[in-house]
DODOMI-887755 format. One record per residue (C-alpha): residue number from 1; residue in one letter; x negated, y negated, z. Coordinates in nm, 4 decimals. Each point is the difference from the previous one (the first is absolute). Last residue first. Layout:
<sites>
SITE   num   residu         xx         yy         zz
SITE   NUM        A          X          Y          Z
...
</sites>
This chain:
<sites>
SITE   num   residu         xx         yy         zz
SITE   118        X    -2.9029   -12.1118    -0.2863
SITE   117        X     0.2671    -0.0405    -0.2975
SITE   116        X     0.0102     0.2799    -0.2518
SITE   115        X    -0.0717     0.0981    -0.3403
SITE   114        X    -0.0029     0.3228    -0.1409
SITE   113        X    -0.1063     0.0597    -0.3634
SITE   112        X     0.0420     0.2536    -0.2573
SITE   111        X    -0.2318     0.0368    -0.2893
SITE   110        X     0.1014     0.1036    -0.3122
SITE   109        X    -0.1132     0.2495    -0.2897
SITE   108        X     0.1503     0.3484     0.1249
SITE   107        X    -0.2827     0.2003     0.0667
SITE   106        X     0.0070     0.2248     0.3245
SITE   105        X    -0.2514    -0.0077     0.3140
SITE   104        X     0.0689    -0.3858     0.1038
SITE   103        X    -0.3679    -0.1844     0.0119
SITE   102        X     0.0366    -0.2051     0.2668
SITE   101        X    -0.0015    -0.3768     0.0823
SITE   100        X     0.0353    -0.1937     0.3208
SITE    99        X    -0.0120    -0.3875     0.0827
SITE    98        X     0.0124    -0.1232     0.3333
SITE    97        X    -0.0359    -0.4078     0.0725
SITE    96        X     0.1976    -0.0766    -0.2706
SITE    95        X     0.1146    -0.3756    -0.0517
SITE    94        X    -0.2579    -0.0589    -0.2322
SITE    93        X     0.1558     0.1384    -0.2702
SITE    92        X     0.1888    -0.3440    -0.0158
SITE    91        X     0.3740    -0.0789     0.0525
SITE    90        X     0.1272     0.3273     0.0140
SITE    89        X     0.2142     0.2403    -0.2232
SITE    88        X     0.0727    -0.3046    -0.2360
SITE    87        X    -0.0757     0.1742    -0.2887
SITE    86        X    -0.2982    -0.2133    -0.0906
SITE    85        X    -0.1493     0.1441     0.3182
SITE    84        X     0.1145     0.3732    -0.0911
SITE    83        X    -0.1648    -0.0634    -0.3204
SITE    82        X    -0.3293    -0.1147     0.1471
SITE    81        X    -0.0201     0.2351     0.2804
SITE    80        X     0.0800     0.3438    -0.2790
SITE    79        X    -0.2932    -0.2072    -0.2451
SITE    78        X    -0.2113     0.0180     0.2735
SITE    77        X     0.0476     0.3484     0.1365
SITE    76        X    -0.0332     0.2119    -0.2704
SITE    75        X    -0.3975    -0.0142    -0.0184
SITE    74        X     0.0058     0.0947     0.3466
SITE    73        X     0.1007     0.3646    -0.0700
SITE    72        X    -0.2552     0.0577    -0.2079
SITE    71        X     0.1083     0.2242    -0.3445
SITE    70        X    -0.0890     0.3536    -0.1334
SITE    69        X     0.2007     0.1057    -0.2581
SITE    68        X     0.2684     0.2582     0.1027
SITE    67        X     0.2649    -0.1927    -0.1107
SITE    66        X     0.2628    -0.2819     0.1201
SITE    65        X    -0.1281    -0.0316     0.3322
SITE    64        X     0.2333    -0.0354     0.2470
SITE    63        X    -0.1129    -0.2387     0.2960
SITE    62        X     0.1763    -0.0346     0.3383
SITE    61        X    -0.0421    -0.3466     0.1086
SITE    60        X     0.0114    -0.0814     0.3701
SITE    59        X     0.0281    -0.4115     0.1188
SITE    58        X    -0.0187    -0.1596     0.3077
SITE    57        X     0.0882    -0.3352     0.0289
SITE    56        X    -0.0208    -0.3104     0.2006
SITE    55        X     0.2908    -0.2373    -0.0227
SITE    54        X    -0.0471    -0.3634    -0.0100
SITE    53        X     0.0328    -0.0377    -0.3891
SITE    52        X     0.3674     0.1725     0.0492
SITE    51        X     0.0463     0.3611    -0.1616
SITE    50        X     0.2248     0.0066    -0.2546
SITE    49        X     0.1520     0.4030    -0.0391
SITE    48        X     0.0574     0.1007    -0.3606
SITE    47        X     0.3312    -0.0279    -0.1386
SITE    46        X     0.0315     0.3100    -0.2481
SITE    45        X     0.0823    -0.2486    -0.3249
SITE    44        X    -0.2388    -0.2997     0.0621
SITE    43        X    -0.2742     0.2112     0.1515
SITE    42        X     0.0063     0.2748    -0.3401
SITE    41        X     0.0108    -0.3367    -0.1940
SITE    40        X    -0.3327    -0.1300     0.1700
SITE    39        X    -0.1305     0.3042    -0.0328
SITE    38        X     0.0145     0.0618    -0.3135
SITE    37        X    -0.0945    -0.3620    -0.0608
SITE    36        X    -0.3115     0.0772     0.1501
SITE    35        X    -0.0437     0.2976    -0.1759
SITE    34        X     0.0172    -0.2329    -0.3165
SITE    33        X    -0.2155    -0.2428     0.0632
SITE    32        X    -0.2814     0.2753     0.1354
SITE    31        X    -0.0001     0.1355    -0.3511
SITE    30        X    -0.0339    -0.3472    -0.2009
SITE    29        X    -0.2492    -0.0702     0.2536
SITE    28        X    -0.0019    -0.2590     0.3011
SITE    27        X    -0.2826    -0.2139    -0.0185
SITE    26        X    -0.3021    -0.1005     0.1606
SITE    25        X    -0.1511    -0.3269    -0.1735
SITE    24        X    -0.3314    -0.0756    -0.1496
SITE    23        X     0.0717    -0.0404    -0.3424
SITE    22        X     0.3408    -0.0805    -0.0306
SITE    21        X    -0.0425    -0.2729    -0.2876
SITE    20        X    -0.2141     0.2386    -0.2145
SITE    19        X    -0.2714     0.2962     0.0985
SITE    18        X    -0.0569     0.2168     0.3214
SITE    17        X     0.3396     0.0808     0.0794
SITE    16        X     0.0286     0.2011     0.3583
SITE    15        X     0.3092     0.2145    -0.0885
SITE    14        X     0.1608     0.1580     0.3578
SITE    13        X     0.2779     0.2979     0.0108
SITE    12        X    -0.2211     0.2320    -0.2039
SITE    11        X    -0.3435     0.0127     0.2504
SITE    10        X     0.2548    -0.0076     0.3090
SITE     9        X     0.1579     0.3151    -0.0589
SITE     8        X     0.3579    -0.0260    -0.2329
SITE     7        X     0.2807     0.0649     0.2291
SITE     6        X     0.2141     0.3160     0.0730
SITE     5        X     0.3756    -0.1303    -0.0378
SITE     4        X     0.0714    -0.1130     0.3734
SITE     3        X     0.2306     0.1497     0.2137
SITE     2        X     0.0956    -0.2303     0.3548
SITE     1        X     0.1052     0.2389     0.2890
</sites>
């Protein structure tokens, strides 16, 4: 079982500048830099499975909300792929052919994730 911190939802972990010498470009916010180096430490010090690019995956994330506010469940997911693929988890996100995720029924602020072999 991999824990993640909870992660920011997809509208904070991208900037789209519109002006200056990155106009143009997706990048990776100042938020969604630093869960992903959450992450990446959390991998580095719990040793995280490596799945090999061959491998097909499935994956089930439990999510924890960290409030009562209402959220969308799918706009946790890409920033949780993209940090667990720049942790080294797998080689590329598209390596899952079954992907899961629930709403868990207590707060806590994480999600938990399952990933397996098929």
């Amino acid at each position: 079982m991999i824990v993640l911190p909870f992660p920011p939802s997809a509208n904070r972990y991208w900037r789209h500048p519109t002006k200056g010498a990155l106009a143009g470009r997706h990048l990776i916010s100042a938020d969604g830099r630093v869960f992903r180096d959450q992450v990446m430490r959390n991998a580095q010090a719990e040793h995280w499975p490596s799945f090999n690019p061959d491998q097909r995956l499935r994956v089930r994330i439990l999510a924890f909300m960290p409030d009562k506010r209402r959220r969308d469940l799918d706009n946790l997911l890409k920033s949780a792929m993209d940090a667990l693929t720049h942790a080294g988890v797998w080689a590329d996100d598209s390596q899952i052919d079954s992907l899961l995720i629930e709403r868990a029924p207590t707060l806590g602020g994480m999600l938990k994730v399952e990933v397996e072999a098929l």
